[in-house]
RODODREN-922255 format. One record per residue (C-alpha): x negated, y, z. Coordinates in steps of 0.02 Angstrom, whole numbers, always signed. Example, Ala and Ser with C-alpha at 12.3 -4.5 7.8 and 13.67 -1.06 7.14 Angstrom:
BEGIN
+--------+--------+--------+
|     c1 |     c2 |     c3 |
+--------+--------+--------+
|   -615 |   -225 |   +390 |
|   -684 |    -53 |   +357 |
+--------+--------+--------+
***
This chain:
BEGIN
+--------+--------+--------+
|     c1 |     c2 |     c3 |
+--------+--------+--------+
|   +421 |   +799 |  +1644 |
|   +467 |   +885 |  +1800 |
|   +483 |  +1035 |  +1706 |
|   +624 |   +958 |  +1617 |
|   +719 |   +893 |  +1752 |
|   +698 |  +1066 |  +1844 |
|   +783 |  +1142 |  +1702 |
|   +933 |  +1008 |  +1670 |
|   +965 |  +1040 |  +1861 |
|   +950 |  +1239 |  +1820 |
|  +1075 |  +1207 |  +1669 |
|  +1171 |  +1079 |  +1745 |
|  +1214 |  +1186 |  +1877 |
|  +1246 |  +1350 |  +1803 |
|  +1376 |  +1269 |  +1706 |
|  +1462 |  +1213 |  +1870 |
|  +1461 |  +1371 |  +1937 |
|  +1559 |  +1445 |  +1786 |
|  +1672 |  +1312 |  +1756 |
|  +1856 |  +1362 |  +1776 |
|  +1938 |  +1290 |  +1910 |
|  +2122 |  +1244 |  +1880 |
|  +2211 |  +1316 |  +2054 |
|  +2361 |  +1180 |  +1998 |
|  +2254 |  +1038 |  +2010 |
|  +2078 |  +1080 |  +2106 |
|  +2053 |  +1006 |  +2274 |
|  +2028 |  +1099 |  +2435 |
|  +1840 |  +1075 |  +2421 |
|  +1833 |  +1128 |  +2222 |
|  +1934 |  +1295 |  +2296 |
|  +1800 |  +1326 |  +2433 |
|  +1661 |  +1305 |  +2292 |
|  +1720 |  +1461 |  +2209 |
|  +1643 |  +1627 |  +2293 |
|  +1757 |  +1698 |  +2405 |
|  +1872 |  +1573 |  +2446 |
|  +1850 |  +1518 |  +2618 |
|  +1934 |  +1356 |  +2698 |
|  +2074 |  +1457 |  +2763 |
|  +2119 |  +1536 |  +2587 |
|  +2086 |  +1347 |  +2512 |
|  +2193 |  +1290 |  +2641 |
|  +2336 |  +1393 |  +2597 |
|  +2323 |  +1391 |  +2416 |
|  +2330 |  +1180 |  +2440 |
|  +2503 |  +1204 |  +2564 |
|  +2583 |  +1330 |  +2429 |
|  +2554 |  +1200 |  +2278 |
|  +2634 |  +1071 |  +2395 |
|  +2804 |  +1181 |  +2350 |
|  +2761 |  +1185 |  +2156 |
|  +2646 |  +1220 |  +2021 |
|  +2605 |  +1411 |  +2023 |
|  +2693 |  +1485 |  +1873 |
|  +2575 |  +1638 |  +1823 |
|  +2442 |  +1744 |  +1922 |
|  +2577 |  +1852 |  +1998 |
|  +2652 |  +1672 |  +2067 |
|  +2487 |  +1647 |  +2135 |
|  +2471 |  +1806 |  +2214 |
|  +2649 |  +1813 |  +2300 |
|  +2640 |  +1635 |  +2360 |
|  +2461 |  +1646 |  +2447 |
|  +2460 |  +1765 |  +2613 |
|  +2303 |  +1876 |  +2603 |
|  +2287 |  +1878 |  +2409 |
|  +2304 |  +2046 |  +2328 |
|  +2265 |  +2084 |  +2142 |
|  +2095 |  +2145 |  +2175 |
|  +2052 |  +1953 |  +2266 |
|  +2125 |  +1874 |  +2132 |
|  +2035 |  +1966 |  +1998 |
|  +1853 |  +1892 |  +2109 |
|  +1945 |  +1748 |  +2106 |
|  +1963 |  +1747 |  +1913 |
|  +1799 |  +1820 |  +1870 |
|  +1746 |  +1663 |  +1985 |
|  +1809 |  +1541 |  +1866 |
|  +1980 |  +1523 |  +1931 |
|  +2121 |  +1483 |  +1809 |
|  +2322 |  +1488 |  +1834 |
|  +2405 |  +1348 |  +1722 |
|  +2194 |  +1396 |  +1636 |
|  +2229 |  +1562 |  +1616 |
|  +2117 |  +1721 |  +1687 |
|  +2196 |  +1847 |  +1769 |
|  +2236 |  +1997 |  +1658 |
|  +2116 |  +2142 |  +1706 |
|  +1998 |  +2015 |  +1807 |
|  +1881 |  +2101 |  +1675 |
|  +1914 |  +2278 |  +1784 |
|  +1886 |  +2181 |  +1964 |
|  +1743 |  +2102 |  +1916 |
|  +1628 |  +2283 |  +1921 |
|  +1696 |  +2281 |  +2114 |
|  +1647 |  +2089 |  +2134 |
|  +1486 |  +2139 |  +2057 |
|  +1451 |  +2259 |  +2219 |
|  +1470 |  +2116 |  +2323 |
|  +1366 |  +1992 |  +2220 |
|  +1215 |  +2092 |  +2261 |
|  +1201 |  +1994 |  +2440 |
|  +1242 |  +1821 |  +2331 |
|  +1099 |  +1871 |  +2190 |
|   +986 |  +1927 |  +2317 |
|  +1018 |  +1743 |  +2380 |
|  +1007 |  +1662 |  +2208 |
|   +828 |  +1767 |  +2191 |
|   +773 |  +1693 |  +2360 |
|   +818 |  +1522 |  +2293 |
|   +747 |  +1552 |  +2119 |
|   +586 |  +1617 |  +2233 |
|   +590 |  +1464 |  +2342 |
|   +600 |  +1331 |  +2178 |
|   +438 |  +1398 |  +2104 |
|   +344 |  +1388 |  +2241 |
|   +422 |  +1201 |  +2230 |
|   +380 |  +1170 |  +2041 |
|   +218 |  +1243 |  +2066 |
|   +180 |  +1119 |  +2223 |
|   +262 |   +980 |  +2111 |
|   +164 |  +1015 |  +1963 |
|     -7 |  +1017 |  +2080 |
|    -16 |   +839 |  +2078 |
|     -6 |   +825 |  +1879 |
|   -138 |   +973 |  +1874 |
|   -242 |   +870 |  +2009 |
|   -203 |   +737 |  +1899 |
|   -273 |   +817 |  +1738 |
|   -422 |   +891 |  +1819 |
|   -464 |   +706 |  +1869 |
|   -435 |   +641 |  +1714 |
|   -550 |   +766 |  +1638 |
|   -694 |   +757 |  +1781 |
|   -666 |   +565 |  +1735 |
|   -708 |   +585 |  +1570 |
|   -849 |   +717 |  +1581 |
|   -924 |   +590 |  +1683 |
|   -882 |   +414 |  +1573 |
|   -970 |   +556 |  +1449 |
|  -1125 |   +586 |  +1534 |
|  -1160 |   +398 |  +1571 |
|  -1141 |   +349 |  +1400 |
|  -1262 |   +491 |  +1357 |
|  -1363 |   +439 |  +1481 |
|  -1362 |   +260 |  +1426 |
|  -1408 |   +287 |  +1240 |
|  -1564 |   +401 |  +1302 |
|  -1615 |   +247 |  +1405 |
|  -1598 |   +122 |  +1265 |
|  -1650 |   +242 |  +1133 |
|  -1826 |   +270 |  +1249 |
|  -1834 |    +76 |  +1275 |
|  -1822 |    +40 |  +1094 |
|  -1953 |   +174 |  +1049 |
|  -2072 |    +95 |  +1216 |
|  -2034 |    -86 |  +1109 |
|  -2086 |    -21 |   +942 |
|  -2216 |    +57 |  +1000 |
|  -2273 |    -91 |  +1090 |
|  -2255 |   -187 |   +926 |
|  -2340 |    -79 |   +846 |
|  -2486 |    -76 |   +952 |
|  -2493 |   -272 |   +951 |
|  -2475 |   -272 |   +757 |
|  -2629 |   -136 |   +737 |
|  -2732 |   -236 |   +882 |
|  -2694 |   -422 |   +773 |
|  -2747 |   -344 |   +620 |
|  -2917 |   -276 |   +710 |
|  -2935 |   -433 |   +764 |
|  -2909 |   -523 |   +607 |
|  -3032 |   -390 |   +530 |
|  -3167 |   -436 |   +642 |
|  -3140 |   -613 |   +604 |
|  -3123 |   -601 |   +424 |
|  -3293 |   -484 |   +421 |
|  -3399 |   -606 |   +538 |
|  -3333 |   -755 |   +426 |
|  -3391 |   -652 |   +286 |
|  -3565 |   -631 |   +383 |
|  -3569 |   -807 |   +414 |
|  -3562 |   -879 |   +228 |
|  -3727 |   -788 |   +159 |
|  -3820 |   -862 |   +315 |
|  -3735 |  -1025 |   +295 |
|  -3777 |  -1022 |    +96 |
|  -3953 |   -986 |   +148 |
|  -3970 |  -1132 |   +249 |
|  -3886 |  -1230 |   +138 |
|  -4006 |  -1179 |     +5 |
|  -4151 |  -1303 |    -30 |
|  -4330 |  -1243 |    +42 |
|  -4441 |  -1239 |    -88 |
+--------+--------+--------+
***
């Protein structure tokens, strides 16, 4: 389950970070969420709209002190969109953006590094979980093993008792039936008349 919501967040915001961002209509703070536009850059971009709409890219770039075509290519390869638009040839500045990004994927690894430790710690109490559920059950096992031995051996002690009671009763009932039979020839012979 946390798995899942680990990689909705994952998804969730990779899409965010390559969403286009409309420079016509993004606030301050959804220009400062784009890589490599600062507060002062936001700032100004915000004060320039205040005059009008920017028209095109070149607009953009002629309006906003300390933009040049090679910031506003980042900018585009960022996700930022004149009137949605990407700058023609952002495609070209990207490769230079790219030798920048290594500090910002060197980052991203760190982070990536830093969430599995996280999942993994997460996930410990669902393994702890599952090993107790299964040292539960080994043992819920072995008692109910342990159990039918026990009633198994007390049902063989009881038969076995039974038994021995049954053989002992019909011993008895032997002896008793033989001296009865010894009995009637000496009580016929009493009973007999003396001659």
């Amino acid at each position: 389950m946390l798995k899942k919501i680990l990689a909705i967040l994952v998804m969730l915001y990779a899409s965010l970070s390559f969403a286009a961002v409309e420079v016509n209509k993004a606030t301050a703070a959804e220009l400062d969420a784009l890589k490599g536009i600062g507060p002062g850059i936001s700032n100004r971009i915000v004060d320039e709209r205040k005059k009008g709409d920017f028209k095109d890219w070149n607009d953009f770039i002629s309006r906003v002190k300390g933009v040049g075509e090679i910031t506003a290519g980042k900018f585009s390869a960022e996700g930022l969109t004149v009137n949605g638009t990407s700058m023609k040839g952002a495609a070209a500045a990207a490769p230079a953006a790219k030798k920048d990004d290594k500090p910002a994927a060197k980052a991203d690894d760190k982070k990536a590094d830093m969430a599995k430790p996280a999942a993994a710690v997460a996930s410990a109490p669902a393994a702890k979980d599952d090993k107790k559920d299964a040292k539960a059950e080994a043992k819920a096992k072995k008692d109910a093993d342990k159990k039918a031995k026990e009633e198994a051996a007390a049902k063989k002690a009881e038969d076995a008792k039974a038994k021995k009671e049954a053989d002992k009763k019909a011993k008895d009932d032997a002896k008793k039936a033989k001296a009865a039979d010894a009995a009637k020839p000496a009580a016929s012979a009493a009973s007999a008349p003396k001659k």
